[in-house]
C-alpha atoms as an extended CHARMM CRD file, in Angstrom:
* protein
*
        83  EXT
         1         1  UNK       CA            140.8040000000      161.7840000000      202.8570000000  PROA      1               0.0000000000
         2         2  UNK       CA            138.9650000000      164.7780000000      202.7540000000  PROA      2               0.0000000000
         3         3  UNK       CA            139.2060000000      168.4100000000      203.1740000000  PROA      3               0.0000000000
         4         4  UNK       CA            136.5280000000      170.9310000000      204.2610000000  PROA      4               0.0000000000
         5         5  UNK       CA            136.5450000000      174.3980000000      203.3610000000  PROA      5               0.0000000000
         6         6  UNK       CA            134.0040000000      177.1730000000      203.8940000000  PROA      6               0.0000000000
         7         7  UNK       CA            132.5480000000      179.3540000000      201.1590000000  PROA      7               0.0000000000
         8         8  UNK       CA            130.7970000000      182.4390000000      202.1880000000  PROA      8               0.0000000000
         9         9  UNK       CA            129.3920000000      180.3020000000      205.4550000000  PROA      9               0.0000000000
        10        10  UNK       CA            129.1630000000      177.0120000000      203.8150000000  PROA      10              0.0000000000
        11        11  UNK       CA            131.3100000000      173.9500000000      203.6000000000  PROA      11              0.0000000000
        12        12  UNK       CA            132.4600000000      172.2480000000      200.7950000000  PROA      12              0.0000000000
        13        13  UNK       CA            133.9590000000      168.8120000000      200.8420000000  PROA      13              0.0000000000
        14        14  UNK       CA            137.4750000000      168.4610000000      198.2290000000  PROA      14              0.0000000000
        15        15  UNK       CA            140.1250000000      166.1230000000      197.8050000000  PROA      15              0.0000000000
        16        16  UNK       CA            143.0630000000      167.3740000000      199.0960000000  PROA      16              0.0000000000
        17        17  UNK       CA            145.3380000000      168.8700000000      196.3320000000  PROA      17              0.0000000000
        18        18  UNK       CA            142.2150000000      170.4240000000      194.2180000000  PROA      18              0.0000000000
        19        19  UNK       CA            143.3710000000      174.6100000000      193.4970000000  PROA      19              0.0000000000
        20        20  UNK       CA            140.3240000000      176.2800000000      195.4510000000  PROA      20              0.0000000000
        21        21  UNK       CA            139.3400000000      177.7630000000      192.1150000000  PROA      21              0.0000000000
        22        22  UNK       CA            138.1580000000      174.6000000000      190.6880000000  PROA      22              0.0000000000
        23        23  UNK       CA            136.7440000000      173.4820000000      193.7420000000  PROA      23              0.0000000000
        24        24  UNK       CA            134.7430000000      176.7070000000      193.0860000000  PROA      24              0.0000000000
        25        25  UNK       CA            133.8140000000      176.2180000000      189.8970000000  PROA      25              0.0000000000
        26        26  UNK       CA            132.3780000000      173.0880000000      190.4320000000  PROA      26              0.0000000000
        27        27  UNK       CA            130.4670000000      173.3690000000      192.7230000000  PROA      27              0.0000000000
        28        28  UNK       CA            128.7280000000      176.6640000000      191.0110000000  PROA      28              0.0000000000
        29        29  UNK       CA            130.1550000000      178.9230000000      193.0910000000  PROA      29              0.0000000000
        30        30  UNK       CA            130.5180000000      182.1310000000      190.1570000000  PROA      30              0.0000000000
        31        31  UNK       CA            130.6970000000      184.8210000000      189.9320000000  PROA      31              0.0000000000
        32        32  UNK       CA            134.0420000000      184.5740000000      192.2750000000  PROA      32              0.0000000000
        33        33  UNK       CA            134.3820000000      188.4850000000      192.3870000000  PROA      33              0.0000000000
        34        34  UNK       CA            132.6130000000      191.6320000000      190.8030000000  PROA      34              0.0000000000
        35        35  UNK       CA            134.5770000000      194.0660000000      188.3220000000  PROA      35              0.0000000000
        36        36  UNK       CA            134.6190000000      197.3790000000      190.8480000000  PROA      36              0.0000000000
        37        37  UNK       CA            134.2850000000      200.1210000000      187.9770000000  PROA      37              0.0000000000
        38        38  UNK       CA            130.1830000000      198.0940000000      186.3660000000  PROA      38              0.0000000000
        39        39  UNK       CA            129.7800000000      195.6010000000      189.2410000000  PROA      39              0.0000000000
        40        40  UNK       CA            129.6520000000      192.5050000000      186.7070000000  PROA      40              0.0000000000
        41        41  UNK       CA            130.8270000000      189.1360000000      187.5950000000  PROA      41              0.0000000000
        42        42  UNK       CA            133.8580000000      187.7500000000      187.2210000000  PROA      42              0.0000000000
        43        43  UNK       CA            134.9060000000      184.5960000000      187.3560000000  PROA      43              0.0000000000
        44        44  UNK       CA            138.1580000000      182.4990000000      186.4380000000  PROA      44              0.0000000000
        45        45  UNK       CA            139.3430000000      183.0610000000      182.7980000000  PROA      45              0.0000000000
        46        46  UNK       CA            143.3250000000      181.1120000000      182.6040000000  PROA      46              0.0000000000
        47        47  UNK       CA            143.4800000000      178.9230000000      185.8130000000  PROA      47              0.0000000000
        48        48  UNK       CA            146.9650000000      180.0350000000      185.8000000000  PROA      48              0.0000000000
        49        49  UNK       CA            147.4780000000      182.9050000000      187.4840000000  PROA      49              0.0000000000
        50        50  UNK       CA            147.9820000000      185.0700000000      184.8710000000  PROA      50              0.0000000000
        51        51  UNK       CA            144.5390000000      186.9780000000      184.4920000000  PROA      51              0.0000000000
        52        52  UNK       CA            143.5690000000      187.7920000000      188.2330000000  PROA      52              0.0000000000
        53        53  UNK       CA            139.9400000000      187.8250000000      187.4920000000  PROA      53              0.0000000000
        54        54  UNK       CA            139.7080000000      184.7640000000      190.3770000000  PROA      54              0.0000000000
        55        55  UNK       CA            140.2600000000      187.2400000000      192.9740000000  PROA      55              0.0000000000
        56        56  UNK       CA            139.0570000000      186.2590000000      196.6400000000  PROA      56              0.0000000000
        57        57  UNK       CA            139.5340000000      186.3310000000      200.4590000000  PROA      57              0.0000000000
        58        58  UNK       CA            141.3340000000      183.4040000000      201.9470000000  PROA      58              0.0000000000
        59        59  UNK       CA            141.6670000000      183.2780000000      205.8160000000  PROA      59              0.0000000000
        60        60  UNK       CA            141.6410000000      186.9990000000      206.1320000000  PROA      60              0.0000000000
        61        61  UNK       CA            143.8770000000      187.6210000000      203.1690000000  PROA      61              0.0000000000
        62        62  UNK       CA            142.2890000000      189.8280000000      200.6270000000  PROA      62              0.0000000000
        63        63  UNK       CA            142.9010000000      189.8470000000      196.8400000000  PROA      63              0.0000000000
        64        64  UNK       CA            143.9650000000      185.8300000000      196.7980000000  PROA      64              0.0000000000
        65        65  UNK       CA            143.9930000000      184.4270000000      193.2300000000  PROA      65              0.0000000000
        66        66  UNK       CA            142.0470000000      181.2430000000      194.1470000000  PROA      66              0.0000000000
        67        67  UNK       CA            143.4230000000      179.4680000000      190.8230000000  PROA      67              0.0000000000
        68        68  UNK       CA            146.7290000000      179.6000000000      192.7810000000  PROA      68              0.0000000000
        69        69  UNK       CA            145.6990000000      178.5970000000      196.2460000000  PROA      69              0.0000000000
        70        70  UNK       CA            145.7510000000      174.2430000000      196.9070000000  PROA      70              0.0000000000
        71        71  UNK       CA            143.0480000000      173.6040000000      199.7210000000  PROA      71              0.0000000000
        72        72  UNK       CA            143.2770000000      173.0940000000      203.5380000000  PROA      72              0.0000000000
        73        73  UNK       CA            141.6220000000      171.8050000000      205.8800000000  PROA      73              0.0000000000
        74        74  UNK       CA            139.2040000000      174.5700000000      207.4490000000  PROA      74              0.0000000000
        75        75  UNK       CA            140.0720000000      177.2520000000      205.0870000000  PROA      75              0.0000000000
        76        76  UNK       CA            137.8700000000      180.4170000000      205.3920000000  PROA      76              0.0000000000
        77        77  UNK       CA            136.9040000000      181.7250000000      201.9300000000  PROA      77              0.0000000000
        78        78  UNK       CA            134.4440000000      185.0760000000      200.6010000000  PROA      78              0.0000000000
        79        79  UNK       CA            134.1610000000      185.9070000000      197.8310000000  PROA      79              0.0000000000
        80        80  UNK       CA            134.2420000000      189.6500000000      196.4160000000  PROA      80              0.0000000000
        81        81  UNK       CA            130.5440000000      190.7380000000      196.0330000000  PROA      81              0.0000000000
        82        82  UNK       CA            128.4840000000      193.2680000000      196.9380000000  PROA      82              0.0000000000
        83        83  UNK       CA            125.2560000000      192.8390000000      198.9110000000  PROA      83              0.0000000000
């Protein structure tokens, strides 16, 4: 089985089960956010909730920590960057 989820208008193809953060990650999706205060990138640091730096929208929901956050079918994702 697969699940699809879109990335900032593109689809990604997971097995269901995978946190969103590591679906992500590989497919070198970084950074996931930028720091508001410098604009760098951030991207994952603990995959565990803990360090909030894998901040993104998921279906509308702002601020998700994607490390927490199992896949679904036809999820909507953005990440946090400026244009």
């Amino acid at each position: 089985m697969t699940v699809t989820v879109i990335i900032d208008d593109a689809t990604y193809n997971s097995k269901p089960g995978e946190n969103l953060a590591a679906l992500m990650l590989r497919n070198d999706l970084m950074p996931f956010r930028q720091n508001p205060a410098d604009k760098t990138g951030r991207a994952p640091h603990c995959m565990m909730g803990i360090c909030f730096e894998c901040l993104v929208e998921v279906d509308g929901v702002p601020s998700t920590q994607a490390c927490l956050v199992l896949v679904q079918d036809g999820m909507i994702v953005r990440r946090k960057l400026d244009d």
